[in-house]
C-alpha positions in Angstrom: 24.3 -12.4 36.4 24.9 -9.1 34.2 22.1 -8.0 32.5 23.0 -6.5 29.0 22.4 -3.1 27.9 19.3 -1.9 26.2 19.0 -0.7 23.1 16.1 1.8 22.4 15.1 3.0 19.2 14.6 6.6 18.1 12.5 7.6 15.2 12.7 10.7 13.0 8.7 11.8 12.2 9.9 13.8 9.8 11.8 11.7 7.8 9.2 8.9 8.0 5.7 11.0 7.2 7.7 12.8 4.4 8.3 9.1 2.6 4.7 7.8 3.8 3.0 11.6 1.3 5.7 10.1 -1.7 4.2 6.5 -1.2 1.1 7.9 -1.3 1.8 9.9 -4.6 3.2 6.6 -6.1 0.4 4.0 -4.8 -2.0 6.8 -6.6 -0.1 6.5 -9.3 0.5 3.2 -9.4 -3.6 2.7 -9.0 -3.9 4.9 -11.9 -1.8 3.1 -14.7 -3.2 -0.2 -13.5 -6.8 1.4 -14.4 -5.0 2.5 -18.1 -3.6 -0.7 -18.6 -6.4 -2.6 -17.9 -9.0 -0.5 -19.7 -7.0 1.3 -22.2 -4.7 -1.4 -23.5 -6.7 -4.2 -22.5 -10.3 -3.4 -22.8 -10.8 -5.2 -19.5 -13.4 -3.3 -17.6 -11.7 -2.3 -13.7 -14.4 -1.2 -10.8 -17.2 0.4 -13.5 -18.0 -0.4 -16.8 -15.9 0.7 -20.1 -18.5 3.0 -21.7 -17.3 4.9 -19.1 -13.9 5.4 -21.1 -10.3 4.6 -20.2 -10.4 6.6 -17.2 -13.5 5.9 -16.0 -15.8 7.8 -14.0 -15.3 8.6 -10.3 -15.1 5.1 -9.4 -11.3 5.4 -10.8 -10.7 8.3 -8.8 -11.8 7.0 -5.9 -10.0 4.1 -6.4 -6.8 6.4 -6.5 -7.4 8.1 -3.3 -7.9 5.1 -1.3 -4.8 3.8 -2.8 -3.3 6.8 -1.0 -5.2 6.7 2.0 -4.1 3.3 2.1 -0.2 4.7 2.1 -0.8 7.4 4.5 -2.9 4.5 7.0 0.5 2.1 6.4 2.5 5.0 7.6 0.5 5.6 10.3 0.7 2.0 11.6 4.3 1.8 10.7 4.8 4.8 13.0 3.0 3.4 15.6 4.9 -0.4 15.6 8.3 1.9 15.1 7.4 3.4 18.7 6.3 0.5 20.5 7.4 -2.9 19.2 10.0 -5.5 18.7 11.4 -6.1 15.1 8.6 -3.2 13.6 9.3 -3.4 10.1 9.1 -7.4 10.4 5.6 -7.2 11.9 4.6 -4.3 9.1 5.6 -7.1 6.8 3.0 -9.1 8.2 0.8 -7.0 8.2 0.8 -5.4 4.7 1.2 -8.8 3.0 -1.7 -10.2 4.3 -4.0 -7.2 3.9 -2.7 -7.1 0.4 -3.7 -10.6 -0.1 -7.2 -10.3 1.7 -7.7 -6.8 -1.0 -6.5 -9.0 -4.0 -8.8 -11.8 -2.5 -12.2 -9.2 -2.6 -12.8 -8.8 -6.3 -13.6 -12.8 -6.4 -15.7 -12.5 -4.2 -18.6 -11.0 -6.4 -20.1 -11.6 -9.4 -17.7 -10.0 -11.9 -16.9 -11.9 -14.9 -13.0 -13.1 -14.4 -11.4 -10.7 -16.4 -12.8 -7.9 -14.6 -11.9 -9.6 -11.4 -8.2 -10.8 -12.4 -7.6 -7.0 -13.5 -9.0 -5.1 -10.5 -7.1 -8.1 -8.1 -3.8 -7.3 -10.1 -4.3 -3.6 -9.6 -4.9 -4.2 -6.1 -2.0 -6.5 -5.6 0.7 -3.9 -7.4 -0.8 -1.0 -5.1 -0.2 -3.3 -1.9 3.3 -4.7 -3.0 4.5 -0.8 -4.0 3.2 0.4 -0.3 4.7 -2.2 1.5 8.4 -2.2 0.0 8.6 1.3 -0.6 7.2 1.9 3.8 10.0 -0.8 4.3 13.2 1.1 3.2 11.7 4.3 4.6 11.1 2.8 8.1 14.7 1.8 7.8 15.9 5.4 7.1 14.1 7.0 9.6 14.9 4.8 12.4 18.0 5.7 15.0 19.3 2.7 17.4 21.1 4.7 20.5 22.4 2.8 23.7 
């Protein structure tokens, strides 16, 4: 019985922190226009009321920074199922899609009225979904198979 070669994966830090800070930048972002939309087109209130204007106080900016720290936290676990399991990016896919659906979940959970939560849960969703495909294609760049 031969046993077939391994195949061991390399992965280039570099490569894959660099795109986890520009996923960052863009969930941020992406947190950000949802809170304009919402408030400023829509006149839906998102995470604090709208006499607060249509950026809101620093319940909108803190909403942006965790949408970043969210990124940077992805990368991190992407790093860490690039070095140690099986199909990585297929677990991370997992993983991000359910989280995204538990965060999108949270906002009917309290005792908003249902525009506020539809808005924030939209936000959230479009934050989750930009993290998780944009992670995706940089795990693939930044991974190296070698026999």
């Amino acid at each position: 019985m031969t046993v077939p070669s391994e195949t061991s994966r390399t992965v280039d830090a570099g490569r894959l922190w660099t795109g986890g800070v520009a996923t960052a930048l863009v969930a941020a972002l992406v947190a950000l226009v949802g809170v304009l939309i919402c408030r400023g087109l829509l006149d839906v209130p998102v995470l604090a009321p709208t006499d607060e204007g249509t950026l809101g106080g620093a319940s909108t900016f803190r909403l942006v920074g965790l949408a970043a720290l969210a990124a940077l936290l992805a990368t991190a676990l992407l790093h860490l199922l690039l070095l140690s399991t099986p199909r990585p990016v297929r677990f991370f896919t997992w993983i991000v899609t359910l989280a995204t659906i538990a965060a999108a979940l949270a906002p009917f959970l309290t005792d908003a009225d249902l525009d506020e939560k539809l808005a924030t849960a939209a936000i959230y969703l479009a934050v989750g979904i930009a993290i998780g495909s944009l992670l995706s294609g940089v795990a693939r760049s930044a991974m190296r198979e070698r026999t």
